[in-house]
C-alpha positions as a Markdown table, in Angstrom:
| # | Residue | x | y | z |
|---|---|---|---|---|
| 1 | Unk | 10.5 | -7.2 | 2.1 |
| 2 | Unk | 8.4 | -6.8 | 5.1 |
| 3 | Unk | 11.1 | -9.0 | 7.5 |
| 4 | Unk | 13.4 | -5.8 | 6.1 |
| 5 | Unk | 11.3 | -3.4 | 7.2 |
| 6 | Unk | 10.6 | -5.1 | 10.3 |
| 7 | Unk | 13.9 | -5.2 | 11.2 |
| 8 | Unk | 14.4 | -2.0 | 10.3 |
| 9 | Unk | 11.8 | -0.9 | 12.6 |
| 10 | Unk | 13.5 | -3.1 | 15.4 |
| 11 | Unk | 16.4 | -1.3 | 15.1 |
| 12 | Unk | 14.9 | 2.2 | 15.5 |
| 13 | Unk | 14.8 | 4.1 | 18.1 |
| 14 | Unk | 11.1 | 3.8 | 20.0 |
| 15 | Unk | 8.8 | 6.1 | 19.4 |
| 16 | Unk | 4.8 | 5.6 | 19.7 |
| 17 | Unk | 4.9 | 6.2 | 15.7 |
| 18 | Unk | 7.7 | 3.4 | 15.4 |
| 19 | Unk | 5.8 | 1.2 | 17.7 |
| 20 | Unk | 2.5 | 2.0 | 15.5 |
| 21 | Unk | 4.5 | 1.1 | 12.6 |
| 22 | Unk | 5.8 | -2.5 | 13.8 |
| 23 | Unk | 2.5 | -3.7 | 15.1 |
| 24 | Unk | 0.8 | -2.8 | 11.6 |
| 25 | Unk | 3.7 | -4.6 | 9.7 |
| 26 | Unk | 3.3 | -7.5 | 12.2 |
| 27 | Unk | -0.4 | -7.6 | 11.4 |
| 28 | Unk | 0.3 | -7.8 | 7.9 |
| 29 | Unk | 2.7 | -10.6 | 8.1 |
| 30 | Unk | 0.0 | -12.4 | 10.0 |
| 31 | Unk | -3.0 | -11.8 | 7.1 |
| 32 | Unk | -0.3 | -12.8 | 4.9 |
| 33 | Unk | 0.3 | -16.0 | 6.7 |
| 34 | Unk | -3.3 | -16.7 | 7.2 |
| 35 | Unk | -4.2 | -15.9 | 3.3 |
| 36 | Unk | -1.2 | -18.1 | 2.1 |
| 37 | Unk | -3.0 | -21.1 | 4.3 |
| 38 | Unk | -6.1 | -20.2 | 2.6 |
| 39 | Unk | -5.2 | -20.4 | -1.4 |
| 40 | Unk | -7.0 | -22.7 | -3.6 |
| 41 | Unk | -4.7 | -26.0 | -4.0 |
| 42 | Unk | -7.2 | -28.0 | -5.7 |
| 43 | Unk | -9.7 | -28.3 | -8.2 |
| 44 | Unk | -12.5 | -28.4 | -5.3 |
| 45 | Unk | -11.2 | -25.3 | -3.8 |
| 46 | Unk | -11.3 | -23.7 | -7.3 |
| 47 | Unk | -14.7 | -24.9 | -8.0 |
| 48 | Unk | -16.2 | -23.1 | -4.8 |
| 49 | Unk | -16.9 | -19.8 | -5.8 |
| 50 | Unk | -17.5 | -17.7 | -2.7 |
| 51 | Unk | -14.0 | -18.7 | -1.2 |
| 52 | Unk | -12.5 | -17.7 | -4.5 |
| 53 | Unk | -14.0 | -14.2 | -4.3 |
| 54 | Unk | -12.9 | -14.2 | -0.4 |
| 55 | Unk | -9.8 | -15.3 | -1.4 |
| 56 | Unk | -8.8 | -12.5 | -4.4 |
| 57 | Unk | -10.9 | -9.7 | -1.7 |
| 58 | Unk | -8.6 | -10.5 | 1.4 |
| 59 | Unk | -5.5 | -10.5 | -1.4 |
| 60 | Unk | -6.3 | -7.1 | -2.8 |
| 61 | Unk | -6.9 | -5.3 | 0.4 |
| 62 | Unk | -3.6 | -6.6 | 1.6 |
| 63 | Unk | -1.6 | -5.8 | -0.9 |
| 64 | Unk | -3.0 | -2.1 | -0.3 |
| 65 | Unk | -1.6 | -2.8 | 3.3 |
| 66 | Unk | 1.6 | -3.5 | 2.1 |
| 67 | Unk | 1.7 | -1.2 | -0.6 |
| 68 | Unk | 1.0 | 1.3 | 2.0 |
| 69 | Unk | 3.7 | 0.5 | 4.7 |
| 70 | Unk | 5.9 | 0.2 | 1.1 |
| 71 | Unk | 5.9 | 3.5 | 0.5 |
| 72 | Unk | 6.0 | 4.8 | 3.9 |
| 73 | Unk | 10.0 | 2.9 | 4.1 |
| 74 | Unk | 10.6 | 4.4 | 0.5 |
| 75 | Unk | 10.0 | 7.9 | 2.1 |
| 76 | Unk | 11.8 | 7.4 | 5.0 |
């Protein structure tokens, strides 16, 4: 859903609010990235508390992100 909105973006005429827009939706892709390297794969990684909590903090403040730039393409 974001690579549609990105595109999207690409395609629109440039503005500074357009240009805003992509480089927050390209940040996102990026945490996104960086949080999927980051998930507990095994029983070790599940056993070490602190990264878990990390892990589920970083995850909840970007889906906020994306939930965010969601609703801005819904209102468009």
């Amino acid at each position: 859903m974001l690579e549609k909105i990105l595109q999207k973006l690409y395609s629109s005429k440039e503005s500074p609010e357009v240009l805003m827009l992509r480089q927050k939706v390209e940040i996102i892709a990026a945490k996104l990235e960086y949080l999927t390297s980051i998930e507990p794969q095994t029983d070790e990684d599940y056993e070490n508390l602190p990264s878990i909590i990390e892990y589920v903090k970083q995850a909840i403040e970007l889906n906020i992100e994306i939930a965010a730039i969601y609703t801005l393409d819904v209102w468009e």
